[in-house]
N, C-alpha and C positions, 0 to 999 in steps of 0.2 A: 932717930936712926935705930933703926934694929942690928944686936948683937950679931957678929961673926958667925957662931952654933946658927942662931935661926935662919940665920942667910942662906947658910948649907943645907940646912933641913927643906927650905922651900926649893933651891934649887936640884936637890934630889928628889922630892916629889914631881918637878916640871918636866926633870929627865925621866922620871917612868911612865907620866902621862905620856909624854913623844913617844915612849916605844910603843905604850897600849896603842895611842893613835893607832899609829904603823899596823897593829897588828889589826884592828876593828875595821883599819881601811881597806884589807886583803881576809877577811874571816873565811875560812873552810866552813862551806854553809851546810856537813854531816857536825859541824859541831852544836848548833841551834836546833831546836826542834822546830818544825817548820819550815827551815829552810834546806832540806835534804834534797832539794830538787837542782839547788842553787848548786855551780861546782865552787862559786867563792859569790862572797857578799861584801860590798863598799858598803857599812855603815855611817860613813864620813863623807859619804856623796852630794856636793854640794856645797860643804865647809872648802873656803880657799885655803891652800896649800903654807899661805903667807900668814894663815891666823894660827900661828902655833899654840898659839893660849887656849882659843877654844878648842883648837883638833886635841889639846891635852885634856883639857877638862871631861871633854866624853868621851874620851876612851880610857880615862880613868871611871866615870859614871859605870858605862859598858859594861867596865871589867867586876867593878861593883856589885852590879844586876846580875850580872851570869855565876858571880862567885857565891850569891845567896839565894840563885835557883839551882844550882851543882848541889850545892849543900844540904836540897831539903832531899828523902827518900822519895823512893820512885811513888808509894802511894800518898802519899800527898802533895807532890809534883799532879797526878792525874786529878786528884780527887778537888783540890782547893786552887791553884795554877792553873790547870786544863790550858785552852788554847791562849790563855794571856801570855802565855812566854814568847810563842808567835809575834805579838803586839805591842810588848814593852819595847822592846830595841829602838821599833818607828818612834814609838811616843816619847821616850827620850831624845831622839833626836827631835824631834818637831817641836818640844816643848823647849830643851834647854838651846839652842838654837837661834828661837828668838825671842826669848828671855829678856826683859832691857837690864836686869838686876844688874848683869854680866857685864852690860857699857856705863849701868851709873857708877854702879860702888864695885870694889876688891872682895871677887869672889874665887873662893879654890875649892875644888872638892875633894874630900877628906878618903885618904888611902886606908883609914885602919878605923875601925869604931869611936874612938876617940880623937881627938886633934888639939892644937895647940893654937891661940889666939898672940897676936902678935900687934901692937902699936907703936906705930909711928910716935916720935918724940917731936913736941911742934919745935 
């Protein structure tokens, strides 16, 4: 059984995935490059409402991808990115999705560069 602290810990990363969800399932699409055309975008279109696990896991991904394309400058956003930023969003959903890692084993995706590994006591 895992300690009290890391119980906490996983369940406040689960609570920030549900809110990313929330927010990647409603995205203002002048915030994406490429989707300016869009007035909002469901990146979560398709995921059931009842998989809170997954709608958490990608919109933690989501928020991941867009925090390390926000981050680079505008010339190498153009120069080395160019229209991938368009194309990552889909591909993370299409890939992690249907994933089977996600139904065999215990997978979480990591909110900060680092993460903590946790086992179960048999």
């Amino acid at each position: 059984m895992i300690g009290k602290e890391a119980q906490t810990l996983l369940e406040q990363d689960f609570d920030k995935g549900q809110v990313l969800a929330e927010r990647w399932s409603n995205m203002p699409g002048n915030r994406i490059r490429g989707y300016s055309r869009h007035k909002r975008v469901n990146f979560l279109e398709g995921i059931e409402k009842g998989d809170t696990v997954k709608r958490a896991m990608l919109g933690t991904l989501y928020e991941n991808a867009y925090n390390q394309l926000r981050r680079l400058d505008e010339t190498t956003r153009m120069l080395q990115v160019g229209s991938f930023e368009k194309f990552v969003f889909p591909i993370i959903r299409a890939v992690f999705a249907n994933l089977i890692a996600a139904e065999l084993v215990t997978t979480q995706a990591l909110t900060a560069p680092t993460g903590l590994v946790f086992k179960k006591a048999a």
